[in-house]
C-alpha positions, -999 to +999 in steps of 0.1 A: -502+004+696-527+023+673-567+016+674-584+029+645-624+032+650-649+030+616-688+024+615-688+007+584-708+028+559-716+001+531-749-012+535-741-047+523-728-072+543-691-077+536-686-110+518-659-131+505-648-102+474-644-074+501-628-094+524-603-106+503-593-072+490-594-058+530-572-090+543-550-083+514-543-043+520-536-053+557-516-080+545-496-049+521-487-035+558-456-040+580-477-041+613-494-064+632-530-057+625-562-071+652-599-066+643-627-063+670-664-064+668-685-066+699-665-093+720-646-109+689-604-105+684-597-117+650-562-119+633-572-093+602-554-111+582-574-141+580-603-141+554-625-165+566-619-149+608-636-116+590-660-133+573-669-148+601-673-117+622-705-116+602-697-072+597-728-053+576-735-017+573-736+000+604-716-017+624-688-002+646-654-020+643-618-017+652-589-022+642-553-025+664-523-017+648-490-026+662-452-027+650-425-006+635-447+010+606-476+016+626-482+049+623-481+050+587-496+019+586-530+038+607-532+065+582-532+041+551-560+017+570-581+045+577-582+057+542-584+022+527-615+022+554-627+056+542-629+052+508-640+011+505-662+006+540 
């Protein structure tokens, strides 16, 4: 298992077109992918479970990455993250 931390950069609040395209590139990956903010443990997968975390700029969240792939997986996540959040 690989936990990726970000503080998300954008100052928007991240709404139904950036979910989408987030849930689909973690979708794209062979692992099993988890997302946590504050208390919350959503499957990262699921569009409306992100958009429901409510996430806006400046926010710390993380992401668990677990299978086969995962190490790959982490590096392509974080830049996904790094370029888009």
């Amino acid at each position: 298992m690989i936990t990726i931390e970000h503080t998300v950069s954008e100052p928007v609040f991240v709404h139904a077109q950036v979910a989408s395209e987030l849930t689909q590139n973690i979708r794209s990956l062979g692992s099993s992918v988890r997302l946590f903010k504050d208390n919350a443990s959503i499957d990262a997968t699921s569009i409306l479970a992100v958009i429901g975390l409510s996430i806006k700029g400046g926010d710390s969240i993380s992401f668990t990455l677990s299978g086969d792939s995962e190490e790959q997986d982490a590096k392509t996540l974080s830049a996904y993250l790094n370029d888009k959040l």
